[in-house]
FILUM-951588 format. One line per 2 residues: number of its first residue (from 1); their letters; for each residue x, y, z of C-alpha. Coordinates in nm, 3 decimals, decimal comma. Layout:
N
NUM) A) X Y Z | ... $
This chain:
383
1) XX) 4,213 -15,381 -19,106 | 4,113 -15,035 -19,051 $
3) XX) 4,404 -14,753 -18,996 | 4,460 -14,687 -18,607 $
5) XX) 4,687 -14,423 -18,558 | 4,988 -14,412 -18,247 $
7) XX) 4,947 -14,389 -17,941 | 5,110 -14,031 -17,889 $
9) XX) 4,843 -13,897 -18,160 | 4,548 -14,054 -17,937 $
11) XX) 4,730 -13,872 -17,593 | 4,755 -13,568 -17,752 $
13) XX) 4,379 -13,570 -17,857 | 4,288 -13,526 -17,556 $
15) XX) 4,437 -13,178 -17,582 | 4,116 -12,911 -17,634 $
17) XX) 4,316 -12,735 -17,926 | 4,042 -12,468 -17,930 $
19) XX) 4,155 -12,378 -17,598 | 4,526 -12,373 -17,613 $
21) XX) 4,524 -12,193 -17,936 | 4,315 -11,939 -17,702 $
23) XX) 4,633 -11,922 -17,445 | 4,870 -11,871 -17,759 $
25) XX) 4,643 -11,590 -17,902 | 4,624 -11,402 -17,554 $
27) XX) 5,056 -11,412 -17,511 | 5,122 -11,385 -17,892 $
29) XX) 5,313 -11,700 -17,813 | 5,296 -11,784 -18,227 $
31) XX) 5,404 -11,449 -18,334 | 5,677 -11,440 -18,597 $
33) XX) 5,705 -11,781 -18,557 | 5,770 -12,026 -18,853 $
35) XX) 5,919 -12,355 -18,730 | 5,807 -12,493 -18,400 $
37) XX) 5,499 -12,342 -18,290 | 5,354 -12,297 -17,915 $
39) XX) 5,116 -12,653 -17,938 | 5,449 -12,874 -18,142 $
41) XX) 5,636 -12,802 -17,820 | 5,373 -12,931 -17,596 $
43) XX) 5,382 -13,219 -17,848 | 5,704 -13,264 -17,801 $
45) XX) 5,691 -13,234 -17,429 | 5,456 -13,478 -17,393 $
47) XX) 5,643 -13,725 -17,581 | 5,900 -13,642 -17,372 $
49) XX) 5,739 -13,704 -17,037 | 5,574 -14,016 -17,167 $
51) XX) 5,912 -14,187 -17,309 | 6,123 -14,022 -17,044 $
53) XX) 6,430 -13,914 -17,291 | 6,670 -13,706 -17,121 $
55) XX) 6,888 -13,529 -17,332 | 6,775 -13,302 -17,684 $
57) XX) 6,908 -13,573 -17,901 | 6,721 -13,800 -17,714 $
59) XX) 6,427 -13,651 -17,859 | 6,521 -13,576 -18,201 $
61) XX) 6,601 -13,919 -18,306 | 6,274 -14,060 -18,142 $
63) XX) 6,096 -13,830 -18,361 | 6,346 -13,903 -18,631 $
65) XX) 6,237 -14,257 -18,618 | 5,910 -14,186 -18,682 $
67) XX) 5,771 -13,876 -18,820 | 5,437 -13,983 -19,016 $
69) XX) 5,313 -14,011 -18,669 | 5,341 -13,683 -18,587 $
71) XX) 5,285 -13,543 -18,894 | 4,894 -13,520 -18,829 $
73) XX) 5,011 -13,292 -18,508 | 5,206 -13,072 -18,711 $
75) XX) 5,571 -13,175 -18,689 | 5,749 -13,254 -19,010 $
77) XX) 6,092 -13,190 -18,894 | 6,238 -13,146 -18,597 $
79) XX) 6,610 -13,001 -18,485 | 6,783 -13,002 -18,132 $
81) XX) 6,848 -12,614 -18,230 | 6,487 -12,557 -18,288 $
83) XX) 6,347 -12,736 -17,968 | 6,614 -12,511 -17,754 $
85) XX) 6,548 -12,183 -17,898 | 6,175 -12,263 -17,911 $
87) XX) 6,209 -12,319 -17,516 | 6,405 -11,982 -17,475 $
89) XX) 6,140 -11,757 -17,651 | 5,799 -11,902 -17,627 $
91) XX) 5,597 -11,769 -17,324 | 5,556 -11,978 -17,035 $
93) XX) 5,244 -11,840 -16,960 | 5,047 -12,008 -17,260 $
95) XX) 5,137 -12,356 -17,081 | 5,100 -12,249 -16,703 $
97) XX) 4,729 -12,126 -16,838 | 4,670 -12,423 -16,978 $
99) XX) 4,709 -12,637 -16,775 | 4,478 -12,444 -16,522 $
101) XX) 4,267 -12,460 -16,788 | 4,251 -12,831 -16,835 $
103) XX) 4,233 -12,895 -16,466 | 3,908 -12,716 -16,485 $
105) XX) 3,769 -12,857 -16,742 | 3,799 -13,236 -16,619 $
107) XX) 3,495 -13,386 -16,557 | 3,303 -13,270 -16,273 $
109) XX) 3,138 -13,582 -16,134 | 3,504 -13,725 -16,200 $
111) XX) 3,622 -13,485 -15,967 | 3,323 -13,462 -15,688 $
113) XX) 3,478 -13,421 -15,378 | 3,308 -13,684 -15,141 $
115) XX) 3,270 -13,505 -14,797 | 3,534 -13,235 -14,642 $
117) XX) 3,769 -13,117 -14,926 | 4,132 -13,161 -14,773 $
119) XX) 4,433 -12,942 -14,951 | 4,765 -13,051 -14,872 $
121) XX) 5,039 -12,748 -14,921 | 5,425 -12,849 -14,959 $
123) XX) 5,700 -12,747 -15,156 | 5,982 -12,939 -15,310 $
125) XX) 6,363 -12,841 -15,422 | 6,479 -12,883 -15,744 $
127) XX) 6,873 -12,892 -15,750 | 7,031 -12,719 -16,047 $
129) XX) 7,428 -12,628 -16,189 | 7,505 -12,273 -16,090 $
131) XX) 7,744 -12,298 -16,393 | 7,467 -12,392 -16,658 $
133) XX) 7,175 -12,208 -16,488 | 7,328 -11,895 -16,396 $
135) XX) 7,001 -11,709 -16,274 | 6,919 -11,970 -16,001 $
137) XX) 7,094 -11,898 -15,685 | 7,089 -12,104 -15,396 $
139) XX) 7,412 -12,231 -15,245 | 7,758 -12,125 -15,287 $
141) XX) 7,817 -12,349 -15,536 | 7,478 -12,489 -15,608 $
143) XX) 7,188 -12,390 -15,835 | 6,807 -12,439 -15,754 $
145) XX) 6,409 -12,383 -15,818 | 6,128 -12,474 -15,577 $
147) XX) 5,813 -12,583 -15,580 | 5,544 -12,465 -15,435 $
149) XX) 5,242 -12,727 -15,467 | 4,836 -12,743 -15,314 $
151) XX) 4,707 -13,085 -15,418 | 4,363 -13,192 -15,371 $
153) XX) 4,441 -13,538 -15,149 | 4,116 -13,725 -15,332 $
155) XX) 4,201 -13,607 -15,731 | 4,597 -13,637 -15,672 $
157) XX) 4,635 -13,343 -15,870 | 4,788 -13,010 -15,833 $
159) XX) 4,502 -12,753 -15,819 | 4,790 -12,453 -15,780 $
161) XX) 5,164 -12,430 -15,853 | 5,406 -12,150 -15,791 $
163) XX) 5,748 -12,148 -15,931 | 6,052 -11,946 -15,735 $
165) XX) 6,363 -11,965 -15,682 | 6,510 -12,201 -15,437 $
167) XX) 6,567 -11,958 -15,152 | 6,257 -11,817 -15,149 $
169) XX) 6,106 -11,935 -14,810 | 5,807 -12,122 -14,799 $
171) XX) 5,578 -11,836 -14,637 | 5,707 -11,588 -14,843 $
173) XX) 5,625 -11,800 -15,167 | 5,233 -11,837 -15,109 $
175) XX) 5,131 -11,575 -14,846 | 4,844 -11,457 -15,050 $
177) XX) 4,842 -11,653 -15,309 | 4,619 -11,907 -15,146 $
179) XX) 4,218 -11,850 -15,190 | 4,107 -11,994 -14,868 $
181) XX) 3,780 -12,163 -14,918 | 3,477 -12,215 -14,653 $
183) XX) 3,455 -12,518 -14,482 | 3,802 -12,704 -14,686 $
185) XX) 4,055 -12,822 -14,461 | 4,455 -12,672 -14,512 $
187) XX) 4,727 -12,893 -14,390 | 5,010 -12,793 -14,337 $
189) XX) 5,392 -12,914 -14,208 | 5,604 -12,667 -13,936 $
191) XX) 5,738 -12,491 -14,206 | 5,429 -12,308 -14,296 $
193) XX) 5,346 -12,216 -13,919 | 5,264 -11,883 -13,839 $
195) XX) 5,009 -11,738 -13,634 | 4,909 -11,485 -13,859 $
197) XX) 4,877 -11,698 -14,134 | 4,675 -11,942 -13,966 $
199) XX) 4,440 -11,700 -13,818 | 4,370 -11,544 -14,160 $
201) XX) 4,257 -11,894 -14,252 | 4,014 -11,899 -13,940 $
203) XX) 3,897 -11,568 -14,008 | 3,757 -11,695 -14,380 $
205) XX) 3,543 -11,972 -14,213 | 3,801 -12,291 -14,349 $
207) XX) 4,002 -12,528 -14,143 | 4,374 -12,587 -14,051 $
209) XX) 4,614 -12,867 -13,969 | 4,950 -12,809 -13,929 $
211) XX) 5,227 -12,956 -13,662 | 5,326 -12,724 -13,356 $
213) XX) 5,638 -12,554 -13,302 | 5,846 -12,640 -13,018 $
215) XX) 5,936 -12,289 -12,949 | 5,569 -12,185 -12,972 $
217) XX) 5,418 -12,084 -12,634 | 5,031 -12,177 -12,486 $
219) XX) 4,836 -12,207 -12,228 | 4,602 -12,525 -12,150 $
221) XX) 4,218 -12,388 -12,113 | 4,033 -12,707 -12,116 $
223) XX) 4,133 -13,081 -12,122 | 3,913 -13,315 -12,311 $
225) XX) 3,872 -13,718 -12,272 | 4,013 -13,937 -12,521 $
227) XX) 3,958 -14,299 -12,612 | 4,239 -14,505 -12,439 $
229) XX) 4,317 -14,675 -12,752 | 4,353 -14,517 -13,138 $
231) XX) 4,664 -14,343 -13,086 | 4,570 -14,045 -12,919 $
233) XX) 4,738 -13,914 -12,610 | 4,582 -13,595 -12,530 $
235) XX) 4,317 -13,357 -12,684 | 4,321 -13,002 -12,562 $
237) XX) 4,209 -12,675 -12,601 | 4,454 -12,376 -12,588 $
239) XX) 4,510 -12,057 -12,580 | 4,868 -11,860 -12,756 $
241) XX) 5,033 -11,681 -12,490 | 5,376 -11,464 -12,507 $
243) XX) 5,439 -11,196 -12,717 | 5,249 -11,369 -13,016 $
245) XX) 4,920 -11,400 -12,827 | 4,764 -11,102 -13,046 $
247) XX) 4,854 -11,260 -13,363 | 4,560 -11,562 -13,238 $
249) XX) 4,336 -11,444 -13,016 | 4,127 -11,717 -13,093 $
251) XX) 4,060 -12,065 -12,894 | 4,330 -12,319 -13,075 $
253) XX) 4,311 -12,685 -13,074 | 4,619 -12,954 -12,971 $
255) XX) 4,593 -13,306 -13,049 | 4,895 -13,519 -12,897 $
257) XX) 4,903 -13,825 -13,124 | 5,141 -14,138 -13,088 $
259) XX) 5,241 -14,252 -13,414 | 5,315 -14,647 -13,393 $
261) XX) 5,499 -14,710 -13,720 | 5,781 -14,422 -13,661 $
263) XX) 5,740 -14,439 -13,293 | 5,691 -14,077 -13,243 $
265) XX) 5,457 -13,852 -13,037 | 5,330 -13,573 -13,256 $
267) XX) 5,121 -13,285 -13,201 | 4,868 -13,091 -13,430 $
269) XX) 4,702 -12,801 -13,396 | 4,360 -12,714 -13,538 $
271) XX) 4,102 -12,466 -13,575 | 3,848 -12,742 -13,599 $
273) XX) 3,674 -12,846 -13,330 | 3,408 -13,073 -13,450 $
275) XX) 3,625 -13,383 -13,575 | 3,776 -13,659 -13,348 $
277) XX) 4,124 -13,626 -13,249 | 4,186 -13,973 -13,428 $
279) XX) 4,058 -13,770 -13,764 | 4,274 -13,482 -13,688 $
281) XX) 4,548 -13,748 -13,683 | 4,454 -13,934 -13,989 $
283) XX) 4,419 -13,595 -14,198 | 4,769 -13,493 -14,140 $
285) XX) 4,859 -13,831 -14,246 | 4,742 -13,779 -14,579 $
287) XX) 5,012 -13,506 -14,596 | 5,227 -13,821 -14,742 $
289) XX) 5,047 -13,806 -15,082 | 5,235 -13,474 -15,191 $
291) XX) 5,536 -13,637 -15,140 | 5,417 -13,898 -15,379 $
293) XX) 5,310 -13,646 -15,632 | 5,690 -13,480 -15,664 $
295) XX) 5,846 -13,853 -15,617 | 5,612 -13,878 -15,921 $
297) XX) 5,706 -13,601 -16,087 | 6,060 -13,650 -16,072 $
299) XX) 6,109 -14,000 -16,096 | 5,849 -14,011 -16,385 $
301) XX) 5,817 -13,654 -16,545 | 6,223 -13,642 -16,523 $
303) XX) 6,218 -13,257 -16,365 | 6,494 -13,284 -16,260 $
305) XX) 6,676 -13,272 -16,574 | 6,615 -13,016 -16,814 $
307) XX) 6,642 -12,947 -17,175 | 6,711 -12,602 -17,118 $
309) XX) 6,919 -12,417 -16,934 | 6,710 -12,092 -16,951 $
311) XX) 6,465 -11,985 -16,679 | 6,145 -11,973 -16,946 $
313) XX) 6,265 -12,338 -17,085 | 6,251 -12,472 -16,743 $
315) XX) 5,900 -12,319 -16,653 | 5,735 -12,471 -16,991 $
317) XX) 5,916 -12,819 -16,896 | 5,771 -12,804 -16,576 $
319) XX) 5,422 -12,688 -16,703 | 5,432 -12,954 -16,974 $
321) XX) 5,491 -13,238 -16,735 | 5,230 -13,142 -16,527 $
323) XX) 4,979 -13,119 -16,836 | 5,110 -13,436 -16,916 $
325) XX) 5,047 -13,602 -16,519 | 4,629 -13,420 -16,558 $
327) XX) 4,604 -13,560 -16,937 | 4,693 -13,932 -16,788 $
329) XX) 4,430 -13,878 -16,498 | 4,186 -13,759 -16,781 $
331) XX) 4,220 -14,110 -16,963 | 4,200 -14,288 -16,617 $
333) XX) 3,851 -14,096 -16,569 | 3,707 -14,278 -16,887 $
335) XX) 3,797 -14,618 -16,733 | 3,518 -14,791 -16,573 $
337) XX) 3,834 -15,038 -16,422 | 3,985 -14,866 -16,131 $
339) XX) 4,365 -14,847 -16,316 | 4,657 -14,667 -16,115 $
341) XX) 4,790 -14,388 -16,312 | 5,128 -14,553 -16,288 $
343) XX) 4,944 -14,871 -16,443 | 4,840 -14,638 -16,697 $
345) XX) 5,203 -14,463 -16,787 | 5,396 -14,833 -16,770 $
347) XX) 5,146 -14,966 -16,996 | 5,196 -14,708 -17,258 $
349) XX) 5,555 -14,593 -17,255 | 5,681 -14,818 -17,488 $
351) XX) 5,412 -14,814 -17,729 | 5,374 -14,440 -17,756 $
353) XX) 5,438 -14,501 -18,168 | 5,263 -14,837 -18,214 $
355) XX) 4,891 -14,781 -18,399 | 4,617 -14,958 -18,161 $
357) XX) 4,338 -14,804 -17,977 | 4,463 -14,652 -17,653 $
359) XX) 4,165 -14,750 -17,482 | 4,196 -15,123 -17,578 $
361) XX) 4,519 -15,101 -17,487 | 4,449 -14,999 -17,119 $
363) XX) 4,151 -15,213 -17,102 | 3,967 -15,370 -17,362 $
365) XX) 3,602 -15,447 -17,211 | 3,636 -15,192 -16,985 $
367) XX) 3,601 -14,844 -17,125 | 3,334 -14,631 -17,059 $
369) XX) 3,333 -14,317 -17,231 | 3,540 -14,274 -17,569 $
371) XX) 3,669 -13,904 -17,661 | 3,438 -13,683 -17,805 $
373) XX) 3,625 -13,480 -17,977 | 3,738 -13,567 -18,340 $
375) XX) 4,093 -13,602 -18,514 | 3,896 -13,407 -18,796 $
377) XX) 3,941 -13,078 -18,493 | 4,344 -13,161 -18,548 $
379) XX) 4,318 -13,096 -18,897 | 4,072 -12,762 -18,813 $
381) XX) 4,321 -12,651 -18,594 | 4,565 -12,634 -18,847 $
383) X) 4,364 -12,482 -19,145 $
């Protein structure tokens, strides 16, 4: 029978090792550095991720357990003191480009938006001890790091992440961080409301969604019909008035929607003018699948425990589970069988060590594309 190695080894192929030895050369992230180099931490990450272990020794006695399969990957040894200074010094950077890196080089017709591109933009808290993480204020007596996340809603993955602390307001965190795109559709929730913001959005040709204030102040210009079923209780166009009417001096539109399942009347307001009210409604609805993606990425990932207490350790943690989340989407692309991703991750988290083909694993008559790129690239990489 011929030799198949583990699972981890065929994960971790995926991996363009050309490319991340590219990020390690540009931050000197290998310099002086004998032990645990820049790619056996993202090794060791994604073992993490994948096998959920929540503590250092956690991880050192999985690899313990078995290290001739992750000897081809270049770990012979491994020591909790080694994983937590690794974490302190290596640059984060190397991982956060990465992982950019890999997003963009997914493959394309995997990735072909089908219509109107629609970017949802939320942020999530990350609760932390003030007495272990020292630099991350938040509370009195509570520690903390946010999120800030855009997620394409058709890929499910995170096409930008930003990284503050937790009482950095929302605004402040992406106000110019976002490239706003022609003809892509923002949403947004009442957090991220402001005129000025939305108005530089208008002025770069995309689109907006977002909920209305209750303290914001208009006036009604033109009253449009709307279908007496679907949900939607008024369709309007207005105009900002008050002392913020120079911040928009463009037409704005209001959608009054009555959501049936939580029994509430909400209201949106758009820039776009061509869709139905009912689509105005059902985009903002698909604001729900970025709260999937951090209840993923919690629950799943496990960021909300970390393995180091340092500010760098918990950037490359975060970094790694997210290279982790894009490398399981990359193996669901190859998949003629439409397979959750969460199909995917149960099916393979307690066999990350066990030598069969990935692929069969997942599904055996149903693969469409194997990888391309050879184990004999491992061994190049470490020549």
């Amino acid at each position: 029978m011929a030799y198949q190695r583990p699972i981890i080894t065929q994960i971790v192929q995926e991996v363009n090792r050309y490319d991340f030895k590219k990020q390690v050369s540009e931050y000197d992230g290998d310099r002086k550095v004998s032990k645990l180099k820049c790619f056996g931490i993202l090794v060791a990450m994604i073992y993490t991720h994948l096998k959920t272990n929540r503590t250092l020794r956690d991880i050192v006695i999985g690899f313990q357990a078995a290290l001739g399969s992750f000897y081809h990957l270049g770990l012979k040894s491994l020591k909790r003191s080694t994983i937590s200074d690794a974490l302190r010094n290596r640059p984060a950077e190397v991982y956060e480009k990465f992982y950019y890196s890999l997003l963009s080089s997914l493959n394309r017709s995997d990735r072909r938006q089908k219509g109107m591109k629609i970017n949802l933009i939320d942020s999530t808290t990350i609760s932390l001890c003030l007495e272990k993480f020292d630099w991350a204020n938040y509370r009195k007596k509570k520690g903390g790091i946010k999120l800030h996340v855009m997620l394409d809603s058709e890929t499910k993955l995170a096409e930008q992440v930003l990284i503050t602390n937790a009482v950095c307001h929302d605004m402040k965190a992406i106000n110019g961080e976002i490239e706003f795109k022609k003809g892509e559709v923002y949403v947004y929730d009442r957090g991220y409301s402001c005129y000025k913001y939305l108005h530089g959005i208008e002025l770069t040709g995309a689109y907006f969604v977002t909920r209305l204030k209750s303290n914001w102040k208009y006036r009604v210009v033109k009253k449009k019909r709307v279908p007496k079923t679907g949900g939607v209780l008024k369709d309007r166009l207005i105009r900002v008035s008050g002392t913020k009417k120079a911040e928009y001096p463009d037409t704005l539109r209001l959608v009054t929607f009555y959501h049936k399942e939580s029994n509430k009347v909400l209201q949106f307001l758009t820039n776009n003018f061509r869709l139905s009210a009912k689509k105005i409604a059902a985009i903002y609805k698909t604001r729900w699948q970025i709260e999937l993606f951090f209840r993923w990425m919690k629950q799943h990932m496990k960021i909300k425990s970390f393995l180091s207490t340092s500010l760098n350790g918990v950037k490359i943690q975060i970094w790694c589970a997210l290279i982790t989340h894009a490398l399981l989407h990359l193996i669901k692309s190859r998949l003629v069988m439409d397979m959750d991703v969460f199909e995917i991750y149960r099916r393979i988290q307690d066999r990350l060590l066990n030598g069969i083909d990935l692929y069969g694993l997942l599904a055996d008559s149903y693969v469409k594309k194997k990888p391309v790129e050879q184990y004999r690239q491992m061994e190049l990489f470490y020549a």
